[in-house]
C-alpha positions in Angstrom: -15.5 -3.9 -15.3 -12.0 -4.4 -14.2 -10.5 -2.0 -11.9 -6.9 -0.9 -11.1 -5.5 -0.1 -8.0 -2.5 2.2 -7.5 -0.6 3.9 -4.3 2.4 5.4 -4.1 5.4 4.4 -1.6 4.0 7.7 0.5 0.7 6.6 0.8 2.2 2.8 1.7 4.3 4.6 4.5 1.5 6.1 6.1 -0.8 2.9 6.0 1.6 0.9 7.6 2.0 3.1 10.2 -1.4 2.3 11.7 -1.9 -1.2 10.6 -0.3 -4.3 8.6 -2.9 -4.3 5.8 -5.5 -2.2 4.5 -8.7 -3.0 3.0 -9.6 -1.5 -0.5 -12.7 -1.4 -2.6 -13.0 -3.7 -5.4 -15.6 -2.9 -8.6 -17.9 -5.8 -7.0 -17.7 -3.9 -3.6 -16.1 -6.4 -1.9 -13.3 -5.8 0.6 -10.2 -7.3 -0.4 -6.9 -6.5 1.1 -3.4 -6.0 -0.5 -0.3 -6.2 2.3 2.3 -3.1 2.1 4.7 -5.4 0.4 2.3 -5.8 -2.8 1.6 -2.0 -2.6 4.9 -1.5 -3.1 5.4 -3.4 -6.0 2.6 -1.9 -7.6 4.4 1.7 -6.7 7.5 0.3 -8.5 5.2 -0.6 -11.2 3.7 2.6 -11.7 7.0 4.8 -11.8 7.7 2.7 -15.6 6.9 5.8 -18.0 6.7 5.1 -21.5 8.9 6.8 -23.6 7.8 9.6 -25.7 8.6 13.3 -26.1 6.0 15.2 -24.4 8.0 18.7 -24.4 5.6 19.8 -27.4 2.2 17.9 -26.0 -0.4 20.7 -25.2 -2.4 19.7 -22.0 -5.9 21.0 -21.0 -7.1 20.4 -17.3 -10.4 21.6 -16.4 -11.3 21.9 -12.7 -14.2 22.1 -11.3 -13.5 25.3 -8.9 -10.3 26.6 -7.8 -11.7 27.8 -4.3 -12.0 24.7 -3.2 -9.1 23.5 -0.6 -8.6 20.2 -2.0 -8.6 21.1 -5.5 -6.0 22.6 -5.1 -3.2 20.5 -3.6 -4.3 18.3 -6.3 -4.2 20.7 -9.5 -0.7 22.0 -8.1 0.5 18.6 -7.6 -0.7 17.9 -10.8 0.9 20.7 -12.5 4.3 20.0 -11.2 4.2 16.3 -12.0 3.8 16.9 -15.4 6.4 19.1 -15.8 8.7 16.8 -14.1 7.3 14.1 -16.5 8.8 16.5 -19.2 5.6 18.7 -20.6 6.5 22.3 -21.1 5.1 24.5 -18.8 3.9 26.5 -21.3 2.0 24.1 -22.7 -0.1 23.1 -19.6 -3.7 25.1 -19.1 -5.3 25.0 -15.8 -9.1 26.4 -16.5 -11.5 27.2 -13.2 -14.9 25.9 -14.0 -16.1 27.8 -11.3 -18.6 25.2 -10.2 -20.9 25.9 -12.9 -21.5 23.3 -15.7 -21.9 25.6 -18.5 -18.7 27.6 -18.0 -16.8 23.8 -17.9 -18.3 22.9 -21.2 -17.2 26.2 -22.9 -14.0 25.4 -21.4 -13.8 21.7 -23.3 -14.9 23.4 -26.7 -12.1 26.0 -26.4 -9.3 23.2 -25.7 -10.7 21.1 -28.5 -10.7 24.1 -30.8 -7.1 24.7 -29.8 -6.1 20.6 -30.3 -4.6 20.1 -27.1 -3.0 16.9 -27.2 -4.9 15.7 -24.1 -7.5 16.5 -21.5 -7.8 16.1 -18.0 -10.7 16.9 -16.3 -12.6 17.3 -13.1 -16.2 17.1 -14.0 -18.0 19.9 -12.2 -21.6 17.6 -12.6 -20.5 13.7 -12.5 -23.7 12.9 -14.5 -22.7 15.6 -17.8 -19.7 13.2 -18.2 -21.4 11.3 -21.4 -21.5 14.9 -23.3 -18.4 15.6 -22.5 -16.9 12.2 -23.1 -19.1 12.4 -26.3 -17.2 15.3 -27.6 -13.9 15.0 -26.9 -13.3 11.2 -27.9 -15.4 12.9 -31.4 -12.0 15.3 -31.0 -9.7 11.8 -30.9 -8.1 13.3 -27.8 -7.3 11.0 -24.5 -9.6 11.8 -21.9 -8.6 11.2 -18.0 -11.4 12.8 -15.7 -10.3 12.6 -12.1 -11.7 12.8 -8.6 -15.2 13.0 -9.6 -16.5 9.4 -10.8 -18.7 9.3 -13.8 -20.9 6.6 -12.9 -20.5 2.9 -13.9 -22.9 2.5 -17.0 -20.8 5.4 -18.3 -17.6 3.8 -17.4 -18.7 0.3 -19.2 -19.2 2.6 -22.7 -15.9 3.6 -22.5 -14.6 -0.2 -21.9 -17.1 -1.3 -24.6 -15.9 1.2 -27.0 -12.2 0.7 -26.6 -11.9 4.4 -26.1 -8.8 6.4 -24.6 -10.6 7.2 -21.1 -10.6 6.6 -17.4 -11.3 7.4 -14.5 -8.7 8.3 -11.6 -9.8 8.6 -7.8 -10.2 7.1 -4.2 -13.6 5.3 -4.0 -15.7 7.2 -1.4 -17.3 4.6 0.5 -13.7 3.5 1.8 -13.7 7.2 3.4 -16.6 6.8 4.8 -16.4 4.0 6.3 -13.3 5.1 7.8 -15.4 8.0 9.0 -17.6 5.9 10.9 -14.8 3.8 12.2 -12.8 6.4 13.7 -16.1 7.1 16.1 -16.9 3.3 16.4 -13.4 2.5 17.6 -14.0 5.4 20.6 -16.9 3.1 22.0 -20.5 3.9 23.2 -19.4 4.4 26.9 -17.5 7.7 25.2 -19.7 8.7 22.9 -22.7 8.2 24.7 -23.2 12.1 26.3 -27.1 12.0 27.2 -26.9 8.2 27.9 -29.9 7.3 25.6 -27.8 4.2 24.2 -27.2 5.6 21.1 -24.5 7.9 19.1 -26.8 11.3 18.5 -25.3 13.0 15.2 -25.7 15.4 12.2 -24.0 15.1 9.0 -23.3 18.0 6.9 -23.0 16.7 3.3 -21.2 18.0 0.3 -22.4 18.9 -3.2 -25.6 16.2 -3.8 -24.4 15.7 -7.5 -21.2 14.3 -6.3 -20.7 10.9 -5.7 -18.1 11.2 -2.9 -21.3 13.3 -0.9 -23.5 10.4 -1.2 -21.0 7.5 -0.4 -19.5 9.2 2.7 -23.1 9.8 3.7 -24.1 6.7 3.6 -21.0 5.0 4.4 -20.0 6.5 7.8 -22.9 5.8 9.6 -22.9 1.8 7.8 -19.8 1.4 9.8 -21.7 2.1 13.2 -24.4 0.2 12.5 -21.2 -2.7 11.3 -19.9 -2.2 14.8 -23.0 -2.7 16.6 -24.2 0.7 17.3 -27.5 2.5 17.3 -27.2 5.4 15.8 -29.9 8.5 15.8 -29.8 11.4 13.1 -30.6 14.6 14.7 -30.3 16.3 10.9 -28.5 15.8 7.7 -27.7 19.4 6.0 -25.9 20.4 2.7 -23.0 22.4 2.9 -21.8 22.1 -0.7 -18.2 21.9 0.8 -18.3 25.5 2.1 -16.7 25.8 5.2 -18.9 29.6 5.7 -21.8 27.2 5.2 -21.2 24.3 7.7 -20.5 26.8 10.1 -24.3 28.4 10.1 -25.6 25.1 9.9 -23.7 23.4 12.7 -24.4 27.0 14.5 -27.6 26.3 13.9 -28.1 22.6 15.0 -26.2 23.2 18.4 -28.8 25.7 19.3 -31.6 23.7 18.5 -30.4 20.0 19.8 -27.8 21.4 22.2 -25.8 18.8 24.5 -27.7 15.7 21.9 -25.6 16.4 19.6 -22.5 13.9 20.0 -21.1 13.8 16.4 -20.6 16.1 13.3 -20.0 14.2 10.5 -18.5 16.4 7.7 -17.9 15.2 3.8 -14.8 17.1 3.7 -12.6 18.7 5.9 -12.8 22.6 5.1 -17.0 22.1 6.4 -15.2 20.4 9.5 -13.2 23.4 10.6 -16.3 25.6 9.9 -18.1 23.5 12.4 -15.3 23.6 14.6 -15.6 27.2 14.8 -19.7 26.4 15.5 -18.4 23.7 18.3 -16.3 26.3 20.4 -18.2 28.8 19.7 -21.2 27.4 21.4 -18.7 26.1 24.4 -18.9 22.5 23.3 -14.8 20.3 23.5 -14.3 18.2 20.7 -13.1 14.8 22.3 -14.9 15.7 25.4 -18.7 16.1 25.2 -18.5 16.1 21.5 -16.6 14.3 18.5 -15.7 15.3 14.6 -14.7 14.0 11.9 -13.5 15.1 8.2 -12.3 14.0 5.0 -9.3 15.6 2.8 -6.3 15.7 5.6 -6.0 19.7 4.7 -2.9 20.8 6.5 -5.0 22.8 8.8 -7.2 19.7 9.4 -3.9 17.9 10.7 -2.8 20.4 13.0 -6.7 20.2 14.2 -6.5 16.8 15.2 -3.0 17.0 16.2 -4.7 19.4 19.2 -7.3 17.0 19.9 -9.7 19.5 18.3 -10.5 17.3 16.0 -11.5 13.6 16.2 -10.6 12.3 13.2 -9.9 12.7 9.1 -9.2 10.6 6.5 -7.0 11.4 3.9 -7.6 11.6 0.3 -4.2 11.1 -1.5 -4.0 14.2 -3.7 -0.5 13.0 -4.8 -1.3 9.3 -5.7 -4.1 10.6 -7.4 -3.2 13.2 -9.7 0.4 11.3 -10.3 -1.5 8.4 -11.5 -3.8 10.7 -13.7 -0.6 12.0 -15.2 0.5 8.6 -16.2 -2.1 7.6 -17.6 -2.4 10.5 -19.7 1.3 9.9 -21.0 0.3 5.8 -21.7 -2.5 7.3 -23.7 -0.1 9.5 -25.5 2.2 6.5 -26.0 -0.5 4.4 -28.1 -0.6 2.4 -24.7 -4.0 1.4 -23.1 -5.0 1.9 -19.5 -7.8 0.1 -17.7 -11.0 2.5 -17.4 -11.0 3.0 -13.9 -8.1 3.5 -11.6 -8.6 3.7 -8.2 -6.3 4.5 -4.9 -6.4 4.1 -1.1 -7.6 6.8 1.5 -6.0 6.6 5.1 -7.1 7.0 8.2 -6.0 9.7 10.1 -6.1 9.9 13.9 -3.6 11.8 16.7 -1.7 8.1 16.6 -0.5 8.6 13.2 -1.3 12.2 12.5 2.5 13.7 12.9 3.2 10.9 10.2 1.1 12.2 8.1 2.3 15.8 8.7 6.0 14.4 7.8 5.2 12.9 4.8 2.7 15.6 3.1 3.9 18.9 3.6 
């Protein structure tokens, strides 16, 4: 299926910062890479809105829970973007799934009862995405889910059917990878505590429905073994994003593996800053005798590894995203066609570009 990439000038800034080129995810999951210059263009691309009225268009957006951090740069961003774009305020309703399918659902059968002109949604279970497309292409309403990917058979059925959905977000395995590499790049003699040879970690995974859990997973400790390194998995826990929850069960690996443990790998960043708490709490130094790494760029993640009390994030471009969900809601809205997926670059985030990052996002 073919795949669009989008960034924004922002994200372009901050990639170039750190490095001439960045490498991106393609559908075949082969790196390519695409030089700032090209991102650029494809920036300038993006910013062509089609022109229709959209000061009477009703929009629905259905999250999957407000609570969590992330979420909620992006629905805000979102919210403001459209306005900008010229939707009435008024017209634009922001429902909380509260991470429970059934409540979601309800949600989409209220909006469709109402005719809102178009949905947006962020699925709170990837794999109910067939229902819901299901019901609301049934409805004739443009569908753009975002930041949870449906997965790729359901993605073909749209393509096959010519239907008015796609699919918006960053492709997890580029953040974890970027995980892995921020560790990789420190080098074994660093890493290396106990002196067994190896990097000794524990990963503390999101929710196990969500894609994004699984590819971080598995992607940040690929990019050690890419780099040459052993690695040995002391545990592998879910925290289901919670930052309450990583805390207990980083509390609760230090005390049983003590000085083994070298690295926390967390899916996002709010379970990072609960296992900081579980790191100093238990007297250990981030980039001293232990190393951490997150995924989101939160604010308070930033100023983390701005203090060295945090290894490492990546960031997952809340503003690229939900922008480029918004435009292809208004194309849909246009009689235009978008391709099924569109996709957009994370960044790395270490203390060499991290005051960048700061600049550009707050």
């Amino acid at each position: 299926m073919k795949r669009k990439l989008v960034s924004l000038v922002l994200a372009t800034a901050m990639i170039t910062s750190s490095m001439v080129a960045m490498p991106v995810f393609a559908s075949d999951d082969t790196a390519t890479e695409e030089t700032a210059d090209e991102k650029k263009d494809d920036a300038a691309d993006d910013t062509e809105k089609p022109d229709v009225d959209l000061s009477d268009k009703k929009v629905g957006v259905c999250i999957y829970q407000f609570s969590d951090n992330f979420m909620t740069l992006f629905r805000t961003e979102l919210e403001n973007y459209l306005i900008e774009l010229g939707f009435s305020k008024d017209n634009i309703t922001i429902q909380d799934g509260a991470n429970d399918q059934a409540t979601q659902s309800n949600q989409i059968d209220a909006f469709i009862a109402d005719g809102v002109d178009l949905l947006i949604i962020n699925p709170v279970n990837s794999s109910s995405a067939e229902s819901i497309t299901d019901k609301v292409v049934a409805a004739n309403i443009p569908l753009v889910y975002v930041n949870r990917e449906p997965g790729e058979d359901e993605e073909k059925r749209w393509e096959d059917n010519g239907w008015n959905v796609t699919y918006v977000g960053c492709d997890a395995r580029q953040s974890g990878t970027m995980q892995g590499e921020i560790i990789a790049d420190l080098g074994l003699d660093t890493i290396d505590k106990n002196g067994n040879g190896k990097v000794d970690y524990i990963m503390i995974e999101g929710d196990p429905e969500n894609v994004d859990a699984k590819y971080r997973t598995e992607f940040s400790v690929k990019a050690l073994e890419d780099a040459g390194l052993e690695v040995n998995q002391l545990d592998d826990q879910v925290g289901n994003w919670d930052q309450a929850t990583a805390q207990q069960l980083v509390a609760n690996d230090l005390s049983q593996f003590g000085d083994d443990v070298e690295v926390v790998f967390c899916n996002n960043d709010a379970m990072a800053l609960g296992a900081l708490q579980s790191i100093e709490a238990a007297g250990r130094t981030v980039g001293d005798n232990i190393f951490l790494v997150g995924v989101d760029a939160l604010s308070e993640a930033l100023d983390k590894v701005e203090e060295g009390k945090m290894t490492g994030t990546v960031f997952n471009d809340h503003i690229s995203q939900s922008h480029s969900a918004a435009d292809a809601a208004v194309k849909y809205l246009a009689g235009e066609e978008n391709e099924h997926y569109i996709g957009c670059d994370y960044v790395k985030v270490t203390t060499d570009n991290v005051a960048d990052i700061k600049e550009m996002t707050k």
